[in-house]
N, CA, C and O atoms as a Maestro MAE file, in Angstrom:
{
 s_m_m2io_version
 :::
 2.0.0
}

f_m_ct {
 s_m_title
 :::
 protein
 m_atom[320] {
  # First column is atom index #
  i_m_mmod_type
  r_m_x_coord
  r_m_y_coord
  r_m_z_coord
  i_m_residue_number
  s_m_chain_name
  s_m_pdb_residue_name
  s_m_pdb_atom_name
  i_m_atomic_number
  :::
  1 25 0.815 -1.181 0.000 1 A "UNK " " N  " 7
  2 3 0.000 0.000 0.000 1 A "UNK " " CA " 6
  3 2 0.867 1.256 0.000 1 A "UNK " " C  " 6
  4 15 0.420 2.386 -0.200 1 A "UNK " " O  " 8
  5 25 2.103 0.974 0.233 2 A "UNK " " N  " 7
  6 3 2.973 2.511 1.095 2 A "UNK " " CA " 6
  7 2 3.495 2.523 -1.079 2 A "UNK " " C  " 6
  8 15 3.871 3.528 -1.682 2 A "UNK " " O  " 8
  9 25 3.393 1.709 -1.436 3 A "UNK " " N  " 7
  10 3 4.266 1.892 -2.957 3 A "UNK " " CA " 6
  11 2 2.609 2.941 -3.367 3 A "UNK " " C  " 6
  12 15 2.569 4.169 -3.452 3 A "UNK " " O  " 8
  13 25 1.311 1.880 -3.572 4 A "UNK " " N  " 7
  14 3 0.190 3.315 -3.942 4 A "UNK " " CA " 6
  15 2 0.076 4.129 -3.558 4 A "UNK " " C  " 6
  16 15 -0.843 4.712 -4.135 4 A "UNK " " O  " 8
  17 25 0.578 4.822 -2.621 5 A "UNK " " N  " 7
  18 3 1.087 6.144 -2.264 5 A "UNK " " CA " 6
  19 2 1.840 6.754 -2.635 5 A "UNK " " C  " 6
  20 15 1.460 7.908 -2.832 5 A "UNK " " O  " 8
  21 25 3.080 6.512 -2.920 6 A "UNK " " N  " 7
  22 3 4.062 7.291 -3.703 6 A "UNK " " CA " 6
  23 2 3.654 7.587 -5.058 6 A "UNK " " C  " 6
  24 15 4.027 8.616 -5.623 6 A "UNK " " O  " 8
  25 25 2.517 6.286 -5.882 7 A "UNK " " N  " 7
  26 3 2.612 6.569 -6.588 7 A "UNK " " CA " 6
  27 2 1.435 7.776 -7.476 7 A "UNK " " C  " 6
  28 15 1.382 8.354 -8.562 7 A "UNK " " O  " 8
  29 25 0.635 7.669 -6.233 8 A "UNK " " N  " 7
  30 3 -0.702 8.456 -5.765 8 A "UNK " " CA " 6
  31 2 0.464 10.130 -5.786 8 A "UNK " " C  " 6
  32 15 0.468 10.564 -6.938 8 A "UNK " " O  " 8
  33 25 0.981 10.658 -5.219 9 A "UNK " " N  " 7
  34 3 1.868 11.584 -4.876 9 A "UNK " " CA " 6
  35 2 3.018 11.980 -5.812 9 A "UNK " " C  " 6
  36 15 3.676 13.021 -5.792 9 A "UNK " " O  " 8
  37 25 3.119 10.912 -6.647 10 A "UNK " " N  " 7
  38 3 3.922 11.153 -8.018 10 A "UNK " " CA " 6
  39 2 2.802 11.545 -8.975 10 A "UNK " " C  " 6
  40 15 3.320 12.354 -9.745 10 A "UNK " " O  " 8
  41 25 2.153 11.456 -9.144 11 A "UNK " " N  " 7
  42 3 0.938 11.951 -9.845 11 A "UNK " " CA " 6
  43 2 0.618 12.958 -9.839 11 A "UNK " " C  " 6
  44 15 0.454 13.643 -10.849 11 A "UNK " " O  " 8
  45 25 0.409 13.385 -8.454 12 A "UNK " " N  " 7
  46 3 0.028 14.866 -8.050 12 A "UNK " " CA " 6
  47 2 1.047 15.485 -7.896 12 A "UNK " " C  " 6
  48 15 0.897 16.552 -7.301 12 A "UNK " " O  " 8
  49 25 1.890 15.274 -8.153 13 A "UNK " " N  " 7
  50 3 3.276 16.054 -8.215 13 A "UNK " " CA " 6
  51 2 3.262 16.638 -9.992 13 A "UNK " " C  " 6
  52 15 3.267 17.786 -10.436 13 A "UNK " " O  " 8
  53 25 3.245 15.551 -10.566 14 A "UNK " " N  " 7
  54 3 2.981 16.060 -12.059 14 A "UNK " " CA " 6
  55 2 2.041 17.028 -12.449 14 A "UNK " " C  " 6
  56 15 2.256 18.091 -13.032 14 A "UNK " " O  " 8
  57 25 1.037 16.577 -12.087 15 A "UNK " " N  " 7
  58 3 -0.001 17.526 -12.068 15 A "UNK " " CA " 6
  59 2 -0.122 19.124 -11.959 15 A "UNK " " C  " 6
  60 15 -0.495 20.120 -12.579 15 A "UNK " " O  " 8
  61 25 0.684 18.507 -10.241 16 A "UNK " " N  " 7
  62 3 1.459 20.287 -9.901 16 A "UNK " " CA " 6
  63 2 2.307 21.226 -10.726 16 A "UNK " " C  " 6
  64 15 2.362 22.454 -10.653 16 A "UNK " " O  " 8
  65 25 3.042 20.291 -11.630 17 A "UNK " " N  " 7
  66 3 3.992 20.448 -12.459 17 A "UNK " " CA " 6
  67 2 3.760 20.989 -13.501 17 A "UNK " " C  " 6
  68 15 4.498 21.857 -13.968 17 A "UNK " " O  " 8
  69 25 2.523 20.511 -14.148 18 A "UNK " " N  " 7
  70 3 2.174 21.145 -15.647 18 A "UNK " " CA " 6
  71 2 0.739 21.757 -14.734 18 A "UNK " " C  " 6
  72 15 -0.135 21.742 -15.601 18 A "UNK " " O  " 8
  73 25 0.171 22.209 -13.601 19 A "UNK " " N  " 7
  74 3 -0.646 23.528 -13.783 19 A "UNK " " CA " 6
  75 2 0.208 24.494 -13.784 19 A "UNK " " C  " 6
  76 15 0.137 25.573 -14.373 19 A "UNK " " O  " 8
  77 25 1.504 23.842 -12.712 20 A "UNK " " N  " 7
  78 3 2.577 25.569 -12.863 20 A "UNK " " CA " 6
  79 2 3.177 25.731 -13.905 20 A "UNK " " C  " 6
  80 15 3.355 26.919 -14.176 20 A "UNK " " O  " 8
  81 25 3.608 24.952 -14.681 21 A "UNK " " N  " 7
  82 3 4.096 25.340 -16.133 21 A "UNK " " CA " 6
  83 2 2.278 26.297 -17.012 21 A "UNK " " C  " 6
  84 15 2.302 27.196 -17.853 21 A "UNK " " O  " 8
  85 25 1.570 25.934 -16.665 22 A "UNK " " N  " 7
  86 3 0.881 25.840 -17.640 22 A "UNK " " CA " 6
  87 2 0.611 27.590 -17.257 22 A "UNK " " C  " 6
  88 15 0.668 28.536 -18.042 22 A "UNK " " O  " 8
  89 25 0.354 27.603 -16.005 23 A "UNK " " N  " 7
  90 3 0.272 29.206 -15.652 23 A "UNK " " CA " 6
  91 2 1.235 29.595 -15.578 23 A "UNK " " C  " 6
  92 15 0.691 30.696 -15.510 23 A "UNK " " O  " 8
  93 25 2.388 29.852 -15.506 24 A "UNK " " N  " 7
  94 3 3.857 30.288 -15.736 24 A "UNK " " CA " 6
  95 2 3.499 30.920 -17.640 24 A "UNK " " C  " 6
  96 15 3.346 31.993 -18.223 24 A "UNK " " O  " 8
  97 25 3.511 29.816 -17.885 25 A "UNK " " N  " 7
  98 3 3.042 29.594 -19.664 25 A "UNK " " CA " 6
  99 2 1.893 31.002 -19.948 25 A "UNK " " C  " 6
  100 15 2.247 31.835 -20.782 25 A "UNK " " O  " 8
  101 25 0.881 31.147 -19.403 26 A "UNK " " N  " 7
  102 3 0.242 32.082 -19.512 26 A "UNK " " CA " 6
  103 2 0.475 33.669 -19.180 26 A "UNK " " C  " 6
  104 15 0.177 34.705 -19.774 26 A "UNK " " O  " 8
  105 25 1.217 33.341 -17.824 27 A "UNK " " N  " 7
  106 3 1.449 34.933 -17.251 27 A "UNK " " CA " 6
  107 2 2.707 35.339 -17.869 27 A "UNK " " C  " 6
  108 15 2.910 36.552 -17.805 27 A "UNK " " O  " 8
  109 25 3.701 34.570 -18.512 28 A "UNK " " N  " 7
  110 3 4.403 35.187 -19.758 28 A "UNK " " CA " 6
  111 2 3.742 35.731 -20.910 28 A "UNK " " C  " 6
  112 15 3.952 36.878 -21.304 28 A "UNK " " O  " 8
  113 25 3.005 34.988 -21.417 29 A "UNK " " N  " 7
  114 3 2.212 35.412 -22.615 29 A "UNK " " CA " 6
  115 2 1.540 36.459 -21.839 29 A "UNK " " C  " 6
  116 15 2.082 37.452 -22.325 29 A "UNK " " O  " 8
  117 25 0.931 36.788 -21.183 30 A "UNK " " N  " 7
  118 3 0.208 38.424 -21.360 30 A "UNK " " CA " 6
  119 2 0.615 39.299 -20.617 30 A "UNK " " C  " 6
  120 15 0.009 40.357 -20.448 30 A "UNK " " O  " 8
  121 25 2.195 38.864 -19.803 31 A "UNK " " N  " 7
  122 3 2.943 39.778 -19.813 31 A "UNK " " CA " 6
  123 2 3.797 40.111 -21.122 31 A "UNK " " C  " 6
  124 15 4.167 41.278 -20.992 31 A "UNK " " O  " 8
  125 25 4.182 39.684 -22.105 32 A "UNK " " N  " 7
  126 3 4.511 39.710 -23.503 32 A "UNK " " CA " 6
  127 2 3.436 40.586 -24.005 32 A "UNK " " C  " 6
  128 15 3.861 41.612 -24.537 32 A "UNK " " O  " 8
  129 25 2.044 40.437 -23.971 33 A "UNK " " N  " 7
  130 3 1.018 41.116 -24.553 33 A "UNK " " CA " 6
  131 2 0.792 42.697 -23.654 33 A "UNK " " C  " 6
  132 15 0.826 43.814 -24.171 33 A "UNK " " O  " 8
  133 25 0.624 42.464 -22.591 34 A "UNK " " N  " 7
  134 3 0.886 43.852 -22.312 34 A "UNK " " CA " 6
  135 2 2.073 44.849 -22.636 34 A "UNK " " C  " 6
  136 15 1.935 46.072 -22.606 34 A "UNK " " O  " 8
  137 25 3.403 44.117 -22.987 35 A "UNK " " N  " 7
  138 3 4.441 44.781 -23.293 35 A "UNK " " CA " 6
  139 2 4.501 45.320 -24.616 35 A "UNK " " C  " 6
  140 15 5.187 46.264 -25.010 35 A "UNK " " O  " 8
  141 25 3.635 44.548 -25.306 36 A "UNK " " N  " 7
  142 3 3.733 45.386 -26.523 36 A "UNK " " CA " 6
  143 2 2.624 46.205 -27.185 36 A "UNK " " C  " 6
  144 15 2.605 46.992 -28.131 36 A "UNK " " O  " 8
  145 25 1.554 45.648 -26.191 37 A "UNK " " N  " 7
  146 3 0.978 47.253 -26.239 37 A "UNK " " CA " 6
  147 2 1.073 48.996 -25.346 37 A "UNK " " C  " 6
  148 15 0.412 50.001 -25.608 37 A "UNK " " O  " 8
  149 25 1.841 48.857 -24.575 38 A "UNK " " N  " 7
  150 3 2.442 49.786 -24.318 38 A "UNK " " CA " 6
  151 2 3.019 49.641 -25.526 38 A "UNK " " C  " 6
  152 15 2.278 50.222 -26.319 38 A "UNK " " O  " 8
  153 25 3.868 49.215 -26.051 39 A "UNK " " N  " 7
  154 3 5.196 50.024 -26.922 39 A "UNK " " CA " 6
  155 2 4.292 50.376 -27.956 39 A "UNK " " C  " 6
  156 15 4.751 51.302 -28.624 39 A "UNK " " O  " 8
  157 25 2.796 49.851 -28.474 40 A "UNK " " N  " 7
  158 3 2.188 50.408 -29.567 40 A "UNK " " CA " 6
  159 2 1.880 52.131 -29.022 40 A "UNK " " C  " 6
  160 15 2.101 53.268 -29.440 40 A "UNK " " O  " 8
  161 25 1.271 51.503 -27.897 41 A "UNK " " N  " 7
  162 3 0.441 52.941 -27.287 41 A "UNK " " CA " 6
  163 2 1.529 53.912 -27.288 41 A "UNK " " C  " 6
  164 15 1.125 54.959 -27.792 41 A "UNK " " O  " 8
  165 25 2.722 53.981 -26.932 42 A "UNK " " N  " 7
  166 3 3.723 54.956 -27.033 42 A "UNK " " CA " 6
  167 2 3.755 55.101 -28.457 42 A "UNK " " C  " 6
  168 15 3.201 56.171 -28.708 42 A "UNK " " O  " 8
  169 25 4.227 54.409 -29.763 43 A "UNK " " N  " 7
  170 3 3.986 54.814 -30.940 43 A "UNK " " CA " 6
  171 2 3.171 55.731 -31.567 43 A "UNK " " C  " 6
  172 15 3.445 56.778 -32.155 43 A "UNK " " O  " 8
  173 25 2.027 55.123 -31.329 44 A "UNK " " N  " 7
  174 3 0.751 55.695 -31.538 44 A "UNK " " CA " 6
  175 2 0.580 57.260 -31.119 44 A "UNK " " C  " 6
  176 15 0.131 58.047 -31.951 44 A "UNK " " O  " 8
  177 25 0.967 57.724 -29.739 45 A "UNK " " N  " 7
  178 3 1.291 58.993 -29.251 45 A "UNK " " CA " 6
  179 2 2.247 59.843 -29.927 45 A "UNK " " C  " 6
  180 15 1.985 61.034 -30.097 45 A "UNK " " O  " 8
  181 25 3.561 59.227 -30.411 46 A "UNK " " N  " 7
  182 3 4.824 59.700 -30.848 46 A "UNK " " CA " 6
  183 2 4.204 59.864 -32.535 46 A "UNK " " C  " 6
  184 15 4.535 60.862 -33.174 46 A "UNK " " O  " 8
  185 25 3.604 59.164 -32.953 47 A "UNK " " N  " 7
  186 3 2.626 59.496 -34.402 47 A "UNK " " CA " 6
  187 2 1.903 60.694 -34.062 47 A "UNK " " C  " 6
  188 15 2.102 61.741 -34.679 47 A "UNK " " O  " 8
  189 25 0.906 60.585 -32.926 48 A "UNK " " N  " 7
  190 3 -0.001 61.551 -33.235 48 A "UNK " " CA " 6
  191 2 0.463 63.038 -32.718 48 A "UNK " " C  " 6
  192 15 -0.174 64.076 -32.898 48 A "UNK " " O  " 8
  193 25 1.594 62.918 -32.103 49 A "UNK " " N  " 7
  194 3 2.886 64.484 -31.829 49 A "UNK " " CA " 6
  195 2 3.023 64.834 -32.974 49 A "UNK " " C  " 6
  196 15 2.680 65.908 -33.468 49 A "UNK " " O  " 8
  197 25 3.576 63.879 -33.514 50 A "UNK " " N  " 7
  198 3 4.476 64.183 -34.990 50 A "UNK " " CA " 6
  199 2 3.365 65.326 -36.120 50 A "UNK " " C  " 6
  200 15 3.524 66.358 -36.772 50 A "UNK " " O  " 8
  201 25 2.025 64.169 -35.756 51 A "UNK " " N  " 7
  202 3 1.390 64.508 -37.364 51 A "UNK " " CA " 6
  203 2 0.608 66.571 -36.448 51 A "UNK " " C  " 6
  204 15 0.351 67.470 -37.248 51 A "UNK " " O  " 8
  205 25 0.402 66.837 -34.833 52 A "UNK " " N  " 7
  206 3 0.324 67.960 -34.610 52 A "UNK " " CA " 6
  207 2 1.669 68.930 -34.888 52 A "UNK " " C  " 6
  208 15 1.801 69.787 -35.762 52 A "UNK " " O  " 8
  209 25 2.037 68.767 -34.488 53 A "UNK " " N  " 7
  210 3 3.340 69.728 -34.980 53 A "UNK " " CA " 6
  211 2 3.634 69.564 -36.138 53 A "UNK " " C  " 6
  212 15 4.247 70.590 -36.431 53 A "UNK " " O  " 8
  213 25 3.587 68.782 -37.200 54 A "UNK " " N  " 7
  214 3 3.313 68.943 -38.362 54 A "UNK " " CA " 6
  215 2 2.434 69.741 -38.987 54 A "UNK " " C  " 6
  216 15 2.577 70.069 -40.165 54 A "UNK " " O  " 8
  217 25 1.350 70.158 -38.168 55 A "UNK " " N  " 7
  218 3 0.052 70.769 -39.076 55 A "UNK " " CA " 6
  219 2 0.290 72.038 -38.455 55 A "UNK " " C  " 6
  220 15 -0.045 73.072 -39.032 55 A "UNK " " O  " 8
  221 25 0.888 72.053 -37.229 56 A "UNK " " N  " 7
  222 3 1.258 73.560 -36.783 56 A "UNK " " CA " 6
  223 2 2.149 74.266 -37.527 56 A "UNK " " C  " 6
  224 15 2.157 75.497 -37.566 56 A "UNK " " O  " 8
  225 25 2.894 73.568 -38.115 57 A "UNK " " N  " 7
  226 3 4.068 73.992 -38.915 57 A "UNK " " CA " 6
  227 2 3.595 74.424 -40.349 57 A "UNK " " C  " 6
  228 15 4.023 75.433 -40.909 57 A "UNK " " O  " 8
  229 25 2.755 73.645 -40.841 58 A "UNK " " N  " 7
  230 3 2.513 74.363 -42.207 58 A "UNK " " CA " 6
  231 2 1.339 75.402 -42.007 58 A "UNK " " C  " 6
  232 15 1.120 76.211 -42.909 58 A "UNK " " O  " 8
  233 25 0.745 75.406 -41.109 59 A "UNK " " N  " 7
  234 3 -0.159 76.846 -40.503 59 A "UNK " " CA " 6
  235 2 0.755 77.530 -40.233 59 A "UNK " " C  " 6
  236 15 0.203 78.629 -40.174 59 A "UNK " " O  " 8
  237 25 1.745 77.690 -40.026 60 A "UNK " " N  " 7
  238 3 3.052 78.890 -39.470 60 A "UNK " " CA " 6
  239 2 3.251 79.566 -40.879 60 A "UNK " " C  " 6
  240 15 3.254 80.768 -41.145 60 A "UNK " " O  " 8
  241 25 3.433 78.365 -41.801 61 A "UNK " " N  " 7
  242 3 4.298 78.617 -42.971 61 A "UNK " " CA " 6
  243 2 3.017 79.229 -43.692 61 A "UNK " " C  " 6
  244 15 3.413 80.241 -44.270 61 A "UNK " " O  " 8
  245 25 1.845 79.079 -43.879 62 A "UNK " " N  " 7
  246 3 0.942 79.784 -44.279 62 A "UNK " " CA " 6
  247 2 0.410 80.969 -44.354 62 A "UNK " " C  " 6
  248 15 -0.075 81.738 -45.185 62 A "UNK " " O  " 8
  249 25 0.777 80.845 -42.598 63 A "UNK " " N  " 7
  250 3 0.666 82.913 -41.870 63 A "UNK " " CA " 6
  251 2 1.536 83.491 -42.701 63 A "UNK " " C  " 6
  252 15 1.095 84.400 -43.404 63 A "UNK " " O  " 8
  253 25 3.196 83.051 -42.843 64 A "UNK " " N  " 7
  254 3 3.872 83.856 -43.283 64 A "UNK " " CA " 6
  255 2 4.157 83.707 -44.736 64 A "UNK " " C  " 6
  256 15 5.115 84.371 -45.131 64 A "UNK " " O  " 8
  257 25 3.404 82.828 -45.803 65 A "UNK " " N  " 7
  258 3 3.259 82.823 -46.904 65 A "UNK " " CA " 6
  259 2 2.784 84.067 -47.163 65 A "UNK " " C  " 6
  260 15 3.471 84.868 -47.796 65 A "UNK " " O  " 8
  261 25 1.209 84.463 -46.575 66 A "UNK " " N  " 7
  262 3 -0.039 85.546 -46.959 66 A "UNK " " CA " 6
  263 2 0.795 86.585 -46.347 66 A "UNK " " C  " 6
  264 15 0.125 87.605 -46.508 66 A "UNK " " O  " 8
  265 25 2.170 86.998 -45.571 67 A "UNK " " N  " 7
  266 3 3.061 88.083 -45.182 67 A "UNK " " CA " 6
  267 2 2.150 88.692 -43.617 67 A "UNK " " C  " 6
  268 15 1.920 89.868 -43.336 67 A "UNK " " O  " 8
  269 25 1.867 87.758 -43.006 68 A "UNK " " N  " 7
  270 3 1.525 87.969 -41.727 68 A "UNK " " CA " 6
  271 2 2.568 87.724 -40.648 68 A "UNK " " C  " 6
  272 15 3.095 86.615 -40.741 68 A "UNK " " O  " 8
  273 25 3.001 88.493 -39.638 69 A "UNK " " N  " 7
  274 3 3.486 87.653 -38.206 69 A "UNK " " CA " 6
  275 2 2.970 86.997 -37.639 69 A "UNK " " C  " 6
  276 15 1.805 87.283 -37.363 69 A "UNK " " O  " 8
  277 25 3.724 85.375 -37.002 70 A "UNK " " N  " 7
  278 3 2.527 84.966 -36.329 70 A "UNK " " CA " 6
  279 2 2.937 85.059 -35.071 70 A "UNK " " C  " 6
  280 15 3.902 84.337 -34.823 70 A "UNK " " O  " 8
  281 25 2.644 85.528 -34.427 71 A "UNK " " N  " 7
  282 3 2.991 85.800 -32.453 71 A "UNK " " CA " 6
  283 2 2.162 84.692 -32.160 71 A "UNK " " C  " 6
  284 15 1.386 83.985 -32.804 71 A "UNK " " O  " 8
  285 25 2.785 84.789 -30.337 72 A "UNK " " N  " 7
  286 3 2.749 83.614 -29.596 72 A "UNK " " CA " 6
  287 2 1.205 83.565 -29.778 72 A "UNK " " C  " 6
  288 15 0.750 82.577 -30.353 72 A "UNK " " O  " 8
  289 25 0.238 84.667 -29.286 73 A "UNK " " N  " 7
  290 3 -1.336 84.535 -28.889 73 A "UNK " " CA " 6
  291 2 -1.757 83.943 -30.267 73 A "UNK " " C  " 6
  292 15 -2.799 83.305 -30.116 73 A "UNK " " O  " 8
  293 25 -1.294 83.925 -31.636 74 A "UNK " " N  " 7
  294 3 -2.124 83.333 -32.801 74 A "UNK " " CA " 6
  295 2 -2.020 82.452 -32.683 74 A "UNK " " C  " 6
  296 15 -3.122 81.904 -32.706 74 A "UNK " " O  " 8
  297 25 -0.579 81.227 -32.411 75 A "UNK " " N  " 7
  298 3 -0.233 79.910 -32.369 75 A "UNK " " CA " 6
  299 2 -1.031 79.257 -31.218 75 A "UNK " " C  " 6
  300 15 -1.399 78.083 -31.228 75 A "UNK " " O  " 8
  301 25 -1.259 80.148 -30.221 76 A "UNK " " N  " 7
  302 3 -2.145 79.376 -28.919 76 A "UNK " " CA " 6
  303 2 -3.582 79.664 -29.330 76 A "UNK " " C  " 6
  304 15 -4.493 78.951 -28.910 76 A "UNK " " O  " 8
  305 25 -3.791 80.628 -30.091 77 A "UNK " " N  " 7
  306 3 -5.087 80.708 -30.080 77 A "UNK " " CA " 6
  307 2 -5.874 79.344 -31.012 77 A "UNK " " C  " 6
  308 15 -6.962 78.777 -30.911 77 A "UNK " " O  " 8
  309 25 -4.536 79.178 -32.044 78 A "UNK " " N  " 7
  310 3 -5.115 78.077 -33.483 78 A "UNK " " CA " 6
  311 2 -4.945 77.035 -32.660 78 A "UNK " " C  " 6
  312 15 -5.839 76.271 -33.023 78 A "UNK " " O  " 8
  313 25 -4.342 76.489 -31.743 79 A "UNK " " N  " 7
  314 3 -4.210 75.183 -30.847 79 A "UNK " " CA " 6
  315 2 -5.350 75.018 -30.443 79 A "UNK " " C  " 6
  316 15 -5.946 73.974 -30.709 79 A "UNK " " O  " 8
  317 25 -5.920 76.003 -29.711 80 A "UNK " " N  " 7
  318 3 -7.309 75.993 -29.015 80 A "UNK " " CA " 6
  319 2 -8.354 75.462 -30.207 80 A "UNK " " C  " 6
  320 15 -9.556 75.344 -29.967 80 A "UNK " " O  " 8
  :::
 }
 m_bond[319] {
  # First column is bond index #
  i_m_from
  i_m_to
  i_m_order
  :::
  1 1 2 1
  2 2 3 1
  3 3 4 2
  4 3 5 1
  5 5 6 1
  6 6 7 1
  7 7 8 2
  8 7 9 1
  9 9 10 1
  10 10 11 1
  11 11 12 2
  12 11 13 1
  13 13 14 1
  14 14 15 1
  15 15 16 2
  16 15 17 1
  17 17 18 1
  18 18 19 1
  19 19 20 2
  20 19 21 1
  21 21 22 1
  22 22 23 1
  23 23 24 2
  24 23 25 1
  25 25 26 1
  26 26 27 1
  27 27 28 2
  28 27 29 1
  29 29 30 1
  30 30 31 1
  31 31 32 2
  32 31 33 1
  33 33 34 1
  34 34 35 1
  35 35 36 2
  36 35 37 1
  37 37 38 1
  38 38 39 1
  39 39 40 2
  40 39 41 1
  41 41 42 1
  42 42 43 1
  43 43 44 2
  44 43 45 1
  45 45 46 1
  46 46 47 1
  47 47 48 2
  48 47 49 1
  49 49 50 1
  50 50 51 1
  51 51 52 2
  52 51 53 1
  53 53 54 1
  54 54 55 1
  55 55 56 2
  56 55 57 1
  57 57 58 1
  58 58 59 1
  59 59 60 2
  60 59 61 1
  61 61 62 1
  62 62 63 1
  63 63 64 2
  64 63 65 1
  65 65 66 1
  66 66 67 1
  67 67 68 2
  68 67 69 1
  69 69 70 1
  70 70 71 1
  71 71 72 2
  72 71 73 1
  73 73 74 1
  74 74 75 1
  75 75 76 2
  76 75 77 1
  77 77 78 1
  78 78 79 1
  79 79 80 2
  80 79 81 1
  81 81 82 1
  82 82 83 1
  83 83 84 2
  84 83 85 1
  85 85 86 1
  86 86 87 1
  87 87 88 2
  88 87 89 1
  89 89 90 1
  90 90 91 1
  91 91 92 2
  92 91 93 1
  93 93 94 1
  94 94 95 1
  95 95 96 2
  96 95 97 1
  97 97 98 1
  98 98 99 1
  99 99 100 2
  100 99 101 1
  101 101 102 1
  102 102 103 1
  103 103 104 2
  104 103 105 1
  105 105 106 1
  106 106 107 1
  107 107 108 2
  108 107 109 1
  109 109 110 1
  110 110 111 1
  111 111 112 2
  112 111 113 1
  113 113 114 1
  114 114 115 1
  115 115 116 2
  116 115 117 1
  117 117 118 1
  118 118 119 1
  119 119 120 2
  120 119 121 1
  121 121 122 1
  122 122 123 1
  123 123 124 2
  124 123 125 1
  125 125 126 1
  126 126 127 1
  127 127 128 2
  128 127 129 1
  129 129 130 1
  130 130 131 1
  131 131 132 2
  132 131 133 1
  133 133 134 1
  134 134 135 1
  135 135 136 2
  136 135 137 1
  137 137 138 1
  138 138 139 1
  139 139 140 2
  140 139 141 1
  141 141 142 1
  142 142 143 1
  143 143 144 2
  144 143 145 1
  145 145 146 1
  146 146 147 1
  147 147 148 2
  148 147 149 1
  149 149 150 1
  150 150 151 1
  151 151 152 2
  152 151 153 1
  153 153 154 1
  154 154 155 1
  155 155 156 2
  156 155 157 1
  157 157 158 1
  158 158 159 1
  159 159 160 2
  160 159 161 1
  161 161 162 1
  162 162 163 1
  163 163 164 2
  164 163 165 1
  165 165 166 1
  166 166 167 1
  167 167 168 2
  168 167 169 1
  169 169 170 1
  170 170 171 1
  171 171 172 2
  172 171 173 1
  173 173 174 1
  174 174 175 1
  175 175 176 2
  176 175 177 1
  177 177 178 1
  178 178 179 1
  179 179 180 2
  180 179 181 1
  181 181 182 1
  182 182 183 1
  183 183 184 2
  184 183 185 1
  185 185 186 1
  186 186 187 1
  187 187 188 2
  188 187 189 1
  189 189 190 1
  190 190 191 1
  191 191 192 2
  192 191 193 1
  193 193 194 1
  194 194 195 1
  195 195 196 2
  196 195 197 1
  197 197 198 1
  198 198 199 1
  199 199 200 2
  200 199 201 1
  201 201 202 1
  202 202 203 1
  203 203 204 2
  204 203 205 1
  205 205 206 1
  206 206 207 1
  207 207 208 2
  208 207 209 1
  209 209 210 1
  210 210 211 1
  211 211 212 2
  212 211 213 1
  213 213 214 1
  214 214 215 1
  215 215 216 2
  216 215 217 1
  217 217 218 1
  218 218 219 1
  219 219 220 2
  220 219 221 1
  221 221 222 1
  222 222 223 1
  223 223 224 2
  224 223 225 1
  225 225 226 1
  226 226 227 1
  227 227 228 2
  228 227 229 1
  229 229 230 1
  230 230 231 1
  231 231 232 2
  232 231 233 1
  233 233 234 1
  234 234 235 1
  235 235 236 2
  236 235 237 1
  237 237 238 1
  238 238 239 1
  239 239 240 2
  240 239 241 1
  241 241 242 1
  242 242 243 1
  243 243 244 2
  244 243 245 1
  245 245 246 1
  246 246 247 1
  247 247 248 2
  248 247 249 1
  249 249 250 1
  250 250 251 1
  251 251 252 2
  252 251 253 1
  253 253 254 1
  254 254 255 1
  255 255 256 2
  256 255 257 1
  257 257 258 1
  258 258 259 1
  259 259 260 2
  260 259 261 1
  261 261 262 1
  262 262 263 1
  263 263 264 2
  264 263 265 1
  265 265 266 1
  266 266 267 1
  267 267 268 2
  268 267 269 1
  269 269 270 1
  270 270 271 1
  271 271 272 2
  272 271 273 1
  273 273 274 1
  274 274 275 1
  275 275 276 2
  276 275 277 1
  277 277 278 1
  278 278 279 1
  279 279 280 2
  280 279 281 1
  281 281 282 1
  282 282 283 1
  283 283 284 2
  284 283 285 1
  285 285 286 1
  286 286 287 1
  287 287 288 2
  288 287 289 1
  289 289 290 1
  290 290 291 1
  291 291 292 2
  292 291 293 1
  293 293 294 1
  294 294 295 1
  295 295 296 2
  296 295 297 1
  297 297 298 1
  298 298 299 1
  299 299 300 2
  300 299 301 1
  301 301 302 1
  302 302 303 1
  303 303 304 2
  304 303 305 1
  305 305 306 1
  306 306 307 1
  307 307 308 2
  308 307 309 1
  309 309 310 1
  310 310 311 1
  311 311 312 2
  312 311 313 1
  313 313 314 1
  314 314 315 1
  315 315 316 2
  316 315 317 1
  317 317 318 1
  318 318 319 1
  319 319 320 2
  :::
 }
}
């Protein structure tokens, strides 16, 4: 009987073995998945900087196409 025990306990040892692999297995994967959506979400931000100061810039270049100054209050005002 003392051997169906060990082997009762080798069993559940395995068991133990591949739920912790199996969740190990998981909380990598969506720590992997959260990591790369941060790095999208930072992209995504660093895009949508880019493409504002981009459009501020050719509104600058516009003011001073038509021979206007553009002071600080016009640039804050067109932000608004």
């Amino acid at each position: 009987m003392a051997k169906k025990r060990k082997s009762d306990a080798t069993r559940l040892d395995e068991v133990d073995r591949t739920m912790y692999s199996t969740f190990c297995s998981a909380a990598n994967s969506l720590s992997q998945l959260y990591s790369q959506a941060m790095h999208h979400q930072r992209l995504s931000f660093q895009a949508g900087e880019r493409h504002a100061l981009e459009k501020l810039y050719n509104w600058t270049l516009r003011q001073q196409e038509g021979g206007a100054r553009v002071a600080t209050w016009d640039v804050l005002a067109y932000i608004q």
